[in-house]
Structure formats: C-alpha cells, structure tokens
C-alpha positions in Angstrom: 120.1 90.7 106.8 119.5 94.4 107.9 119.5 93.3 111.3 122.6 91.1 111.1 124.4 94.6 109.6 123.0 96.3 112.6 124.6 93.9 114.9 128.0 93.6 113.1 128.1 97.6 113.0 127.2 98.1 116.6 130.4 95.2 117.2 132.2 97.5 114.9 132.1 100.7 116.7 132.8 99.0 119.8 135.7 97.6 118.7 136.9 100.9 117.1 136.0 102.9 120.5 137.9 100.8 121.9 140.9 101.0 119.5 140.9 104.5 119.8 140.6 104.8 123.6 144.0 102.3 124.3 145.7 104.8 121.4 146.0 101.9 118.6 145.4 104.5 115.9 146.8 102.5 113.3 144.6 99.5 113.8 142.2 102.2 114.2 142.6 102.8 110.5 141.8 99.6 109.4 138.5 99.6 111.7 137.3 102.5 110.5 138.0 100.9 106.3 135.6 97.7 107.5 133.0 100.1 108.9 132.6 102.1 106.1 132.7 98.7 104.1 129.6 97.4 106.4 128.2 100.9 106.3 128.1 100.8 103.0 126.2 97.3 102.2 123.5 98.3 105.2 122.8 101.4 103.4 122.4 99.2 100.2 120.4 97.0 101.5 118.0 99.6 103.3 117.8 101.2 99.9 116.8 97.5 98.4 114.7 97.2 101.0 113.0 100.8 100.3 112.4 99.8 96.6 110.3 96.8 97.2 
C-alpha cells in the first residue's frame, strides 16, 4: 500500500507541476487539496507501519 501512495503522490506532483507551469492556478488548487489528502493517508500508513 505505501508503495502504491508513493506512486500516486509522485503522479500527483507531476500533475500539479504541471498545472502550475501552464498557469491553471485554480485547478492548481484542487491538486494541491488531493495531495495533502494522499499525503495524509501515506503518513498514516507509515506511522501504522512504524507501530507494528
């Protein structure tokens, strides 16, 4: 799963980078709301992870 959040974040910032480089800021806003979303559940499941 970790590595699947990896993957999905790396797609993320690419996307965002992207977003951000053709101007888009306000679809840049809703970017950045999903990555802190998947930011979020990788640091949860690292900290899972960490207690087992």
């Amino acid at each position: 799963m970790v590595t699947k959040l990896f993957m999905e974040l790396k797609r993320i910032f690419a996307e965002l980078a992207s977003t951000l480089i053709l101007g888009k800021n306000k679809d840049a806003a809703g970017i950045a709301l999903l990555l802190s979303e998947k930011s979020k559940a990788l640091a949860d499941e690292l900290a899972g992870a960490a207690h087992e």
